[in-house]
C-alpha positions in Angstrom: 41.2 50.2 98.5 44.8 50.6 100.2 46.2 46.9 101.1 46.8 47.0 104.7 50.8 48.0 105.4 52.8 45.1 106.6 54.5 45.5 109.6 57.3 43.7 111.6 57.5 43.0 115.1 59.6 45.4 116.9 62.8 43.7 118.5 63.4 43.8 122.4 64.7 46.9 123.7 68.2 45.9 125.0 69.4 45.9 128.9 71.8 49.2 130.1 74.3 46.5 130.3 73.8 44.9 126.9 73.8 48.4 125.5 77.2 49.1 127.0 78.8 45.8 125.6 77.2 46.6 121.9 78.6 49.9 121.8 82.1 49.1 123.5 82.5 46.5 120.8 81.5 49.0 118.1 84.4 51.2 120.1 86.5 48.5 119.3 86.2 47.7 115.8 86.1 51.5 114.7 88.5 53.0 117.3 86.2 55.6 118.1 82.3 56.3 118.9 79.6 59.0 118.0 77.1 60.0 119.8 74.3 59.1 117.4 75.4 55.0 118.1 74.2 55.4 121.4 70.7 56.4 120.6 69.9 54.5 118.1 71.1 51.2 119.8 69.0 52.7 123.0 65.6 52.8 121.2 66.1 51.0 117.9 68.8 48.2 118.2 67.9 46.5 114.7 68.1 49.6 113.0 71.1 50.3 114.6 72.6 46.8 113.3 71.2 47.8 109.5 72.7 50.9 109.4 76.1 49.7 110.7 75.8 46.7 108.1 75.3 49.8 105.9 77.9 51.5 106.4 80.4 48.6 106.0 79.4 47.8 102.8 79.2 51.6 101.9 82.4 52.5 103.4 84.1 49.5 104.1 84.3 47.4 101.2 86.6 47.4 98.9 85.1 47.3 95.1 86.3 49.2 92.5 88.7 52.0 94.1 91.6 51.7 95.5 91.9 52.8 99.4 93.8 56.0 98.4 91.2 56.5 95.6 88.5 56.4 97.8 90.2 58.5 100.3 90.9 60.8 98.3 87.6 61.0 96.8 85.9 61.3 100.7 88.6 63.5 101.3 86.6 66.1 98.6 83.3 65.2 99.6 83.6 65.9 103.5 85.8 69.5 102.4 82.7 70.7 100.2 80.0 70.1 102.5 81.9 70.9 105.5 81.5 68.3 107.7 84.6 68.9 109.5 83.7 65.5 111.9 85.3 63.5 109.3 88.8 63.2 110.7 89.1 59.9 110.7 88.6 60.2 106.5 92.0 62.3 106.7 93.6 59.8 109.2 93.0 57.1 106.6 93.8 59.5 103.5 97.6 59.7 105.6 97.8 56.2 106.2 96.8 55.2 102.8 99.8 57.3 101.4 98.0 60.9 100.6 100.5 63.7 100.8 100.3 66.9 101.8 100.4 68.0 98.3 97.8 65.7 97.2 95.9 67.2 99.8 96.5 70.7 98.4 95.2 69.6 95.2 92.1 68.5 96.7 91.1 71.3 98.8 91.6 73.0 95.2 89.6 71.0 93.3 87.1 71.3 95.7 86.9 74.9 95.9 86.8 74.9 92.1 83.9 73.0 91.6 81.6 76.2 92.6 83.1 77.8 88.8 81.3 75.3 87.2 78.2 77.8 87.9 80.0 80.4 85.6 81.1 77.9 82.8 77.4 77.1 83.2 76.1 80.2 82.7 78.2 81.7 79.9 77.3 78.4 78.0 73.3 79.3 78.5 73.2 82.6 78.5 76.5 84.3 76.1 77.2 81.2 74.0 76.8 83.8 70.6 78.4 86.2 72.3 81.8 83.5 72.3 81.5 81.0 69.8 84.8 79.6 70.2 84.2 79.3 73.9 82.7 75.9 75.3 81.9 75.8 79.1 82.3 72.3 79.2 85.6 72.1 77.6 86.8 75.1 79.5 85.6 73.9 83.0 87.6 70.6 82.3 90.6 72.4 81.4 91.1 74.3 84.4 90.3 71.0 86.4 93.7 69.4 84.5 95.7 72.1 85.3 94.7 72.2 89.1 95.7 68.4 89.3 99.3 69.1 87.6 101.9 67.0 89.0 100.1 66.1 92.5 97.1 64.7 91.7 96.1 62.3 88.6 93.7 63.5 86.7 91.2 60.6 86.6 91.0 60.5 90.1 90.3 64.1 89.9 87.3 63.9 88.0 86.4 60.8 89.9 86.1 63.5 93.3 84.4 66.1 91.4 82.0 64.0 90.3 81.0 63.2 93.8 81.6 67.2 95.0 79.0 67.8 91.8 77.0 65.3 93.5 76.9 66.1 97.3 76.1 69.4 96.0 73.3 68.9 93.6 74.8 70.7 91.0 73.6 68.8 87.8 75.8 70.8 85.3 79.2 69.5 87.3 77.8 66.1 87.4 77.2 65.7 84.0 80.4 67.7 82.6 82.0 64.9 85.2 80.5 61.8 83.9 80.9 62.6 80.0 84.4 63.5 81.0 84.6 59.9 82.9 83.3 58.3 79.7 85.9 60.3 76.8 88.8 59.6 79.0 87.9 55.5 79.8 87.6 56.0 83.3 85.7 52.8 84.4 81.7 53.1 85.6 82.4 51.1 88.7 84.7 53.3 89.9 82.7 56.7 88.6 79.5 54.9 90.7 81.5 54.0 93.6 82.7 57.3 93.8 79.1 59.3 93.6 77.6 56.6 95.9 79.6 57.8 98.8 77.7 60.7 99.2 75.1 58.8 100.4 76.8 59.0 103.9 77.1 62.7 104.7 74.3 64.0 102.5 71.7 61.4 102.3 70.4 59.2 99.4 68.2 62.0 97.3 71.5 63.7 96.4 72.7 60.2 95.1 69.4 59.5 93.2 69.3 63.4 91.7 73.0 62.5 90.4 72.2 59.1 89.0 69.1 60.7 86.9 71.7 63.0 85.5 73.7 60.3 84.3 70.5 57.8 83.4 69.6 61.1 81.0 73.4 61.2 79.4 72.9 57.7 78.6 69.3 58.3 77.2 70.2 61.2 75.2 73.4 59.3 73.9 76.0 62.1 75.6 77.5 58.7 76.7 78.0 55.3 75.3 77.5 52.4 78.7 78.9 49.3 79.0 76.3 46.6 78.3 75.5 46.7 81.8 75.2 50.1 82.5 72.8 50.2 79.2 70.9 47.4 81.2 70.3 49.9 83.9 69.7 52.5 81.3 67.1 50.8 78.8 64.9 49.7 82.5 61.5 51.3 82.2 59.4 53.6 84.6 62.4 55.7 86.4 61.9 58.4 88.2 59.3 59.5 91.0 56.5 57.6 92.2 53.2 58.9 89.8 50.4 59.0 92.6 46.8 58.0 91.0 44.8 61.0 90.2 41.0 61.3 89.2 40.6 62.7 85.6 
């Protein structure tokens, strides 16, 4: 028998005038508004406050990357899934001391990340047909060189990752996060990075990219931190096993 669903009562709907002050203050503390506030404060005010409690502590908070870090990293996210409504990312990119150059790099980077396919397939398909070729190695190679002078390289692989991620393309996220782990990058930062994709691409591409990663650490592709093996060694992961009659 299914337990009856608990429910919560739904808030009062707020006054046209009450709905002008919430969003006028919400002007004023991001120095801008989207449409989207505005209905969601209209027919859902509590879920309005959650998500914008959300996105501070997404967005907002500063954890484990620097600001020009995480800039830079949004700054590769937003370019490879072309969500050109952003601006604001590339306003705080400039203010946070991203250069033109830098920027270069990233639009680079980005664009790269679609040969991981190829480095991908020659490593499934012709791997006898090179044997001194590795996909993974070359991939990362290429990567290095794109950074050069403008762009370090750990912070490059940090945005990948997260391109790789917003993307869904497993074989980037994984050639990201063993890369992450050989060159000492820290986890926090490599999780921070990934998790921002939540924002423009939803949380299913965040939780497809963190069962790549739970798999590295399973398989032992990569060696966590005590806590990260915490995470790892947790039972029953993965989607929900409906009960079905034998």
């Amino acid at each position: 028998m299914v337990p009856p669903r608990e429910t919560t009562a739904i808030p009062p709907l707020p006054t046209p005038e009450e709905l002008r002050e919430r969003l006028e203050t919400l002007r004023g503390v991001r120095g801008f508004l989207l449409p989207h506030h505005g209905a969601m404060a209209a027919f859902a005010p509590d879920l309005h406050t959650a998500y914008n409690q959300m996105y501070a502590a997404l967005t907002l908070t500063d954890r484990h990357l620097s600001p020009i870090e995480k800039e830079t990293v949004w700054l590769a996210i937003l370019i490879a899934v072309r969500e050109g409504i952003g601006t604001h990312h590339v306003d705080l990119f400039r203010k946070h001391g991203g250069t033109t150059a830098q920027a270069n790099a990233v639009i680079q980077l980005t664009g790269y990340a679609s040969a991981a396919t190829a480095f991908a397939f020659v490593d499934q398909h012709w791997a006898a047909e090179f044997p001194g070729l590795d996909g993974h190695t070359g991939y990362l190679d290429g990567m290095r060189r794109l950074c050069a002078d403008a762009l370090d390289p750990a912070l490059g692989n940090l945005a990948l990752a997260a391109v790789h991620a917003a993307l869904g393309q497993d074989w980037g996220v994984a050639a990201h996060i063993r890369a992450a782990y050989a060159d000492g990058i820290s986890e926090d930062k490599l999780a921070e990075a990934i998790s921002l994709i939540i924002w423009p691409c939803g949380v299913n591409r965040f939780v497809e990219a963190c069962t790549v990663w739970h798999e590295l650490m399973h398989a032992g592709r990569v060696t966590p931190s005590a806590r990260y093996q915490a995470w790892a060694d947790m039972p029953g992961q993965g989607a929900f096993a409906s009960a079905r009659p034998a």
